[in-house]
Legacy VTK file of the C-alpha trace (Angstrom):
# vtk DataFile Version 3.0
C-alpha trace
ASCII
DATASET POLYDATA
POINTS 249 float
0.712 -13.398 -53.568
1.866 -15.985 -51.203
5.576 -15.175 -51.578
4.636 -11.683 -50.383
2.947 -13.302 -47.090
5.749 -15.516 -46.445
7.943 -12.700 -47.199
6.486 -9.875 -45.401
7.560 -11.382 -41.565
10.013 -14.393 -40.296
8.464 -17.226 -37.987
9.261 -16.733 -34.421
12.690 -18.992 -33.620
12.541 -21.490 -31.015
15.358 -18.984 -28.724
13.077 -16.097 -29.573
9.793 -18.063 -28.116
11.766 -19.262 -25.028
13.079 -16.345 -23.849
9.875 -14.551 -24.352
8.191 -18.036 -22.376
10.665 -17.240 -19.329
9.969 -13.211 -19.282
6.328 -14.071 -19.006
6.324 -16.800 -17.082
8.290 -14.664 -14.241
5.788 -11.767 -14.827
2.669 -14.092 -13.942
4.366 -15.415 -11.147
4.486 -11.681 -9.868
0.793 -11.025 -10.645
-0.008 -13.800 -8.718
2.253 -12.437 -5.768
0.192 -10.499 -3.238
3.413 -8.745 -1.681
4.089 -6.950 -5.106
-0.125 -6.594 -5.859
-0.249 -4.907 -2.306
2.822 -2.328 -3.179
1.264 -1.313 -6.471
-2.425 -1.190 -4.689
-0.689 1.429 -3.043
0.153 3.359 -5.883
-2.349 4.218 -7.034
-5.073 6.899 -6.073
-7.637 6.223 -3.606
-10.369 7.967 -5.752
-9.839 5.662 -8.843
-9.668 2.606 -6.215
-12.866 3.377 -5.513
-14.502 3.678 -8.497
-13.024 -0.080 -9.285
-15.484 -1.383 -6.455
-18.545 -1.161 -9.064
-19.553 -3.844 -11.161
-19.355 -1.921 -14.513
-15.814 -2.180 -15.336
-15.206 -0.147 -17.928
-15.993 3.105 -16.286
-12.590 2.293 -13.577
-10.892 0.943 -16.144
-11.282 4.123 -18.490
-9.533 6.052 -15.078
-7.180 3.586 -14.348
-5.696 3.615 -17.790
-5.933 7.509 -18.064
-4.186 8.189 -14.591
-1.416 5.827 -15.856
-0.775 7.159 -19.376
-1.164 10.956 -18.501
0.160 11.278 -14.494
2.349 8.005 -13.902
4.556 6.591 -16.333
7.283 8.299 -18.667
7.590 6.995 -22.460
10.903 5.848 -23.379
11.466 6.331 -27.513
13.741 3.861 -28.899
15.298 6.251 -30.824
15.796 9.414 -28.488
16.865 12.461 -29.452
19.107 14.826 -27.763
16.873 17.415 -25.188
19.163 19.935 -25.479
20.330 19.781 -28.882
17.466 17.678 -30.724
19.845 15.577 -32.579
20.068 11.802 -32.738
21.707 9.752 -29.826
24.342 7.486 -29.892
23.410 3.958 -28.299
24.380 1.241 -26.504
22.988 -2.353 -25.473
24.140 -3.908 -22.597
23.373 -7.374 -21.812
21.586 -7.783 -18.367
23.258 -9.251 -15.573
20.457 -10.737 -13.561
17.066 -12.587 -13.840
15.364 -8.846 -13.392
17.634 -6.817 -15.186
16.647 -7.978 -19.055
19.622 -5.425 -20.097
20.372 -1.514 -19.991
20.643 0.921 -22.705
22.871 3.902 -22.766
21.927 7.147 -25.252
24.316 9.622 -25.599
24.718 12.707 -27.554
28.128 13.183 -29.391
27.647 16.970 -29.272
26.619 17.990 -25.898
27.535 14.690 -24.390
24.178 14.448 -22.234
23.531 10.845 -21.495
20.390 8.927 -21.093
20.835 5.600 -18.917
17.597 3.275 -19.504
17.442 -0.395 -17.616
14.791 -2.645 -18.806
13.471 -4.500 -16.066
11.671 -7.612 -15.501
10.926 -6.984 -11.778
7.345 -5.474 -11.361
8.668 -3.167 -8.233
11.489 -1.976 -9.950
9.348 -0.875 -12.997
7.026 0.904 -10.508
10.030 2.626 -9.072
11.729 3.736 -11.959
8.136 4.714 -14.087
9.853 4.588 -17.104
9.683 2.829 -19.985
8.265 0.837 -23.719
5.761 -1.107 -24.385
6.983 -4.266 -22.123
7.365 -2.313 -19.317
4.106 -0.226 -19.194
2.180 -3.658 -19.827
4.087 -6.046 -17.134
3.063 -2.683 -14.804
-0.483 -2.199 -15.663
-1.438 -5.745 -15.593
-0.033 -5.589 -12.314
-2.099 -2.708 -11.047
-5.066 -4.280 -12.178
-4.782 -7.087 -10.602
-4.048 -5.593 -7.320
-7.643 -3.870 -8.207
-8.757 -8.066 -8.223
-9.001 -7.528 -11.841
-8.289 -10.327 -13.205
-4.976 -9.251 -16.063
-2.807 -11.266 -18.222
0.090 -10.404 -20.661
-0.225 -10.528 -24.570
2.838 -10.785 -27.018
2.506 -10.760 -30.664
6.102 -11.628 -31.689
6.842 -8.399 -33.895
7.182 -5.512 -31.645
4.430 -4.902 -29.376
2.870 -6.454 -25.887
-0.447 -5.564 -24.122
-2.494 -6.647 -21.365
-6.100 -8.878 -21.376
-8.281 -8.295 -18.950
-11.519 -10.845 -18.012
-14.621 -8.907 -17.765
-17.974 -10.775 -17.654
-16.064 -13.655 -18.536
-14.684 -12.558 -21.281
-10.877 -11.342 -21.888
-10.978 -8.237 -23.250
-8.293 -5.977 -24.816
-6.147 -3.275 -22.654
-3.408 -1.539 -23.806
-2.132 1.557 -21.593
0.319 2.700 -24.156
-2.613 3.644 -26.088
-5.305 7.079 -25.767
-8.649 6.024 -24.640
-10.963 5.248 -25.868
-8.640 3.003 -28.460
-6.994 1.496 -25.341
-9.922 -0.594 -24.121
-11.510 -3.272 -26.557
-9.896 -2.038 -29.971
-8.281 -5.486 -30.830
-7.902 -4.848 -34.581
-6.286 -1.521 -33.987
-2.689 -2.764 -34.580
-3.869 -4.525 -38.123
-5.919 -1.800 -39.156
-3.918 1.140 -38.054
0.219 0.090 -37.775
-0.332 -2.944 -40.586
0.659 -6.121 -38.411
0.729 -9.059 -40.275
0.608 -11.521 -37.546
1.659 -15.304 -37.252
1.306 -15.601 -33.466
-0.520 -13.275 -30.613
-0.068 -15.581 -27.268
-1.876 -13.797 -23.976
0.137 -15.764 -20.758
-0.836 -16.812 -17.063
0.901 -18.771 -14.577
-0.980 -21.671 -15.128
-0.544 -21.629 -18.918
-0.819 -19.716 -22.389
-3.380 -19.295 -25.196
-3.212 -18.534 -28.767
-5.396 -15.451 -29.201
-4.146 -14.433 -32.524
-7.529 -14.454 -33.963
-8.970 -12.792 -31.853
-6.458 -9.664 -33.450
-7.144 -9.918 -36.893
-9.848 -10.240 -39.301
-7.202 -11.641 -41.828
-7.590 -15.218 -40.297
-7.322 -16.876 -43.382
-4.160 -15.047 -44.222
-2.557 -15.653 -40.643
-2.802 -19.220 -41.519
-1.637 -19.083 -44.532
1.546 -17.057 -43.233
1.927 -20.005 -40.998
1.808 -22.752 -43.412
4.552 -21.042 -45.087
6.889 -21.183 -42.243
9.624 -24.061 -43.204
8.761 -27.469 -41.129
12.238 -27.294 -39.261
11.037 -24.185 -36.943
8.085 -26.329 -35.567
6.935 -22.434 -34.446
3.630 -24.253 -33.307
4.393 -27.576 -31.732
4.630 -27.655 -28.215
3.851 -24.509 -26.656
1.669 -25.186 -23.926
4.219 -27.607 -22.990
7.113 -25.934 -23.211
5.707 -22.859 -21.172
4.654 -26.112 -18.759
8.589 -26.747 -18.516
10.040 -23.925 -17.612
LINES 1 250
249 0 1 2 3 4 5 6 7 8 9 10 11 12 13 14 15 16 17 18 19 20 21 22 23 24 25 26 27 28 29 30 31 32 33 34 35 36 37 38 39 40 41 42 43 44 45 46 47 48 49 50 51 52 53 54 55 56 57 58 59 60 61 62 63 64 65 66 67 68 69 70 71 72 73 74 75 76 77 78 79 80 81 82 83 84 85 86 87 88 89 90 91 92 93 94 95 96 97 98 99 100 101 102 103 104 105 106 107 108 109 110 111 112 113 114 115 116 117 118 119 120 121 122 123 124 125 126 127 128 129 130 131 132 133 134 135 136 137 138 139 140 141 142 143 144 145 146 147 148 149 150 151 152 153 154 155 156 157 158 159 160 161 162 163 164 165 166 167 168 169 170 171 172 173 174 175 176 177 178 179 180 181 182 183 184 185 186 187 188 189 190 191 192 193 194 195 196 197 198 199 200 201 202 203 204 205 206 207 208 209 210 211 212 213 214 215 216 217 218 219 220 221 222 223 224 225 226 227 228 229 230 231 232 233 234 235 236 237 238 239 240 241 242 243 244 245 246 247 248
């Protein structure tokens, strides 16, 4: 039993925590930028702005996060198939060259030769330019717009595939994730557990001032998240430090 918890994911590795500490770190410091909350206030329409102005939040939200899945942003599979033909795409992974350019991916189709160009951004106004993209991208967006809406928004990672925004409503951080339908996309924190079968070691939500380990606030496997962590072998130290390492960089 325990071998197949230790098995069934690898601990985060130190590089793999830093560079997610530095993504996150820059993407707070733009939520927390009024020249980039002002563009994206801007963005969005002035009927849904309005309905943010009363004090039930959930109603807003539901349009914010509707608006943005259905009318604004384009998905981006990671394994695209050909338009034209439907037939798998050839890829490519460039490294970025830049603090906002993460890295670019090139999809090509060896029998039509159509060619699908997708940058994966870090900068909050090039995201909102280019309306495209995964997971990362839709969330380092949509916390933004919210935000902007002086709703207060943070970042969540949970170091297997998939990142989503918290949002502090009557005091309380609650759970928003725009890649998702409503009404799963607002306060459905054990969707990912129940529903794609995460097995979690570490959920971390981030600010500029500092990050918190909300992984059980995703799972109601608690005991078996810290067992999964026990398992890890001393020499990653996965959970020494954080807060002050994120206070570092």
């Amino acid at each position: 039993m325990l071998k197949r918890i230790f098995a069934s994911r690898k601990a985060p590795t130190p590089g793999a925590i830093n560079n997610t500490f530095v993504l996150y770190k820059r993407i707070s410091a733009q939520y927390a930028n009024q020249d980039i909350l002002d563009y994206v206030r801007r963005l969005i329409p002035e009927e849904i702005v309005k309905k943010t102005k009363i004090e039930d939040k959930e109603e807003p939200l539901k349009s914010v996060l509707q608006w943005f899945k259905s009318d604004f942003m384009r998905w981006i599979p990671k394994d695209p198939k050909c338009e034209r033909c439907n037939l798998p795409m050839s890829s490519q992974f460039i490294r970025g060259i830049s603090w906002n350019l993460r890295s670019t991916e090139r999809y090509m189709c060896n029998n039509c030769g159509l060619t699908i160009i997708f940058p994966r951004y870090e900068d909050i106004l090039k995201i909102a330019e280019t309306r495209t993209g995964r997971c990362s991208e839709w969330s380092m967006l949509f916390g933004a717009l919210l935000n902007s809406l002086s709703i207060r928004t943070r970042i969540v990672h949970d170091y297997l595939d998939h990142c989503w925004n918290e949002s502090l409503i009557n005091e309380k951080w609650i759970h928003v994730d725009s890649t998702l339908a409503y009404p799963i996309s607002f306060d459905h924190p054990y969707y990912y557990e129940q529903n794609w079968s995460k097995k979690y070691s570490y959920v971390l939500a981030f600010s500029s001032n500092g990050l918190e380990d909300v992984t059980q606030r995703y799972t109601q496997q608690w005991d078996i998240v810290q067992l999964r962590r026990k398992g890890y072998k001393k020499s990653t130290k996965v959970e020494e430090g954080f807060a002050d390492i994120y206070s570092r960089i």
